[in-house]
N, C-alpha and C positions, 0 to 999 in steps of 0.2 A: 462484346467484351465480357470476359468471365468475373463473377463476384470476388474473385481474387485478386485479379489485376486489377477491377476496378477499387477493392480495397487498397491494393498498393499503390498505384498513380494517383488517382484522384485526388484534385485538391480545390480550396476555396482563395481566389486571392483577393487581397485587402490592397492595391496600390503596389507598390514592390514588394509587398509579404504575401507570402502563399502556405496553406496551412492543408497538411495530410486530412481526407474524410476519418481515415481512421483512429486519428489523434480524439478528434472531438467524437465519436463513437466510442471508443475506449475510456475516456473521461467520465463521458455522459453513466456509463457498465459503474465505473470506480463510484461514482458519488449515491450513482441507487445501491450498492452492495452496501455503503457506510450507513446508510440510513436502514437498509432492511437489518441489517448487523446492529444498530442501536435499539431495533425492536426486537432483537433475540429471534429471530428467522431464520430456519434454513436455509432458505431459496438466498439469502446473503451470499455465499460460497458459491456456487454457481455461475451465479450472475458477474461477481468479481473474476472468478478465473476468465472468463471473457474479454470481459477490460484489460486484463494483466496481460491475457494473450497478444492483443491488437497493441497495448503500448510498448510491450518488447519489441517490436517491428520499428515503432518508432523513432525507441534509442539508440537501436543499431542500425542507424540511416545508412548510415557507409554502405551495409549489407542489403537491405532491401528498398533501398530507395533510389530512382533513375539520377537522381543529383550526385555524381560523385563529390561534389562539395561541402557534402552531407557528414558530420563527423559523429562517432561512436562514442557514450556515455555508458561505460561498461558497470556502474553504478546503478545507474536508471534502468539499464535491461536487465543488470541481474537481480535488480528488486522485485522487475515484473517478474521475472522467472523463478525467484524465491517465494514471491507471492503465492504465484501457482501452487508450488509442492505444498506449501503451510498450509494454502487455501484448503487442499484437496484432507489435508490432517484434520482442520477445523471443521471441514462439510462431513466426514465421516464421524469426527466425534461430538460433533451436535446431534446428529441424524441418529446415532447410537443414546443419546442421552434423552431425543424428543420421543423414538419409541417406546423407551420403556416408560413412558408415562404421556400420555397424549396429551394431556390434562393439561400439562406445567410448559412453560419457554422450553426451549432448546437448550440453555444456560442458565446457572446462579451467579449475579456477579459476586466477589469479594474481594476484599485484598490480600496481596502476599502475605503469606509466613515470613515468620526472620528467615527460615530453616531456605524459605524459597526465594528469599534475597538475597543470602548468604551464596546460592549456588550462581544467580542470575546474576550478579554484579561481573564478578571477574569473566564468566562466560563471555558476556556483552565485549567486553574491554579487551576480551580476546580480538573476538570476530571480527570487532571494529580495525585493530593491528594487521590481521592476516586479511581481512578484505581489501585493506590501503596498500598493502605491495602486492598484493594482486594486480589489482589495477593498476599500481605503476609499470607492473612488470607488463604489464600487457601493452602500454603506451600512451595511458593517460597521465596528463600532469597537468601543472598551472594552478591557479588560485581555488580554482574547482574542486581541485580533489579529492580534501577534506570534506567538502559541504558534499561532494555527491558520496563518499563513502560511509557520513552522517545518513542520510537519506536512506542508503541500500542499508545501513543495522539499524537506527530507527526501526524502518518499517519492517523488520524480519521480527524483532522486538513486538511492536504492537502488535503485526500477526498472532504472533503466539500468544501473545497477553488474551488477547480477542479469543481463541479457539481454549484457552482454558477457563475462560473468563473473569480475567482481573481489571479489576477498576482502573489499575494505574494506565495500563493501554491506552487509554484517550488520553493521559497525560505526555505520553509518547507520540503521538500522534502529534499533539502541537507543537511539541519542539520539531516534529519533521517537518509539520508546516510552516514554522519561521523559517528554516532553510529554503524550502520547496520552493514557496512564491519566488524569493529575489532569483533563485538559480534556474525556473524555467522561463520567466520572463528575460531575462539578462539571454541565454542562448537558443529564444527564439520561439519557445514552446509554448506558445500564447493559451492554447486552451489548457494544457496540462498545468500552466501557472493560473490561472483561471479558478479552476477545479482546486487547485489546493486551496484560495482564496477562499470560495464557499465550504471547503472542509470544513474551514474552522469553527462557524458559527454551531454545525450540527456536530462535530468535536464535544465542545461546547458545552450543549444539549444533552449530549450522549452521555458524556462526565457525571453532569446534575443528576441525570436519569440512573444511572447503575447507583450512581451513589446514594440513593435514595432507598432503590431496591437491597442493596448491601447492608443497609441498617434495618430495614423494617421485614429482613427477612433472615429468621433466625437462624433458619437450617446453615446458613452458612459462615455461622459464627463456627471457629474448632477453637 
């Protein structure tokens, strides 16, 4: 069996639950990126576009998964997939910021400008609008909708907070993981609800930490 297939079939089961290898390989990718990403690393980027990769597969079960009973979370796949393109934004403009100075992180945290909340607010409030009929229009509905269309701007949100490096990002981050947990546990996705579970603690962490560096680091006062 090729490392593809065996990506795609493979599974663990627990009694009548059965859970994708790739689900919990993907997971495992997303939580070492959050943590290499709280220490200001580039190798963060990298390692997450991987994860992103293997959970897109996940949420579009329909598509790559033998269970036709398998249903598509067009929220959850396009996060992974938006993941990716932001990711690959964030891994070039760290990698641009850690060369010219080998010295220093990859990133300075700080916080928004008004000027940069001013633009980010309504933006947000867009995307959030045109991602929800999206999805609808594509054939997702139910109590779900909302909380997975939350999730897919959420996290396109702290992406880019992350790759420019604003503090508020980990603040985003938590409101995705109050949604995250109840809505992969409730449809089944035990280690991806899992994994957001332990998000939180190095969320957290991560918050304490930039916010610390934010203050006692002047250069990034404007």
């Amino acid at each position: 069996m090729s490392v593809i297939n065996w990506l795609l079939n493979e599974q663990i089961h627990f009694g009548s639950k059965a859970i994708y290898w790739r689900e919990i390989i993907g997971g495992t990718f997303g939580l070492s990126s959050a943590v290499l990403g709280m220490r200001r690393l580039v190798s963060a980027w990298p390692i997450g576009i991987i994860g992103d990769g293997l959970l897109f597969t996940v949420f579009l079960g329909a598509v790559f998964n033998t269970d036709t009973n398998t249903a598509n979370f067009y929220g959850q796949a396009g996060r992974n997939l938006l993941l990716i393109m932001v990711s690959i934004y964030g891994w070039i403009k760290w990698a641009q910021l850690r060369s010219s100075d080998s010295t220093q992180p990859a990133v300075r945290p700080r916080w928004t400008t008004s000027r940069e909340k001013f633009l980010l607010i309504p933006a947000v409030a867009l995307f959030y609008m045109g991602s929800f009929y999206i999805f609808k229009a594509l054939g997702e509905s139910g109590a779900w909708l909302r909380v997975d269309t939350w999730i897919f701007t959420g996290t396109a949100l702290a992406t880019y907070g992350m790759s420019r490096g604003f503090v508020e990002f980990w603040l985003v981050w938590i409101a995705v993981d109050a949604v995250g947990v109840p809505f992969a546990f409730v449809n089944g996705y035990y280690p991806t609800g899992t994994l957001y579970a332990i998000y939180l603690p190095f969320v957290i962490w991560g918050f304490i930490s930039w916010l610390r560096i934010s203050k006692t680091d002047s250069s990034t006062i404007k």
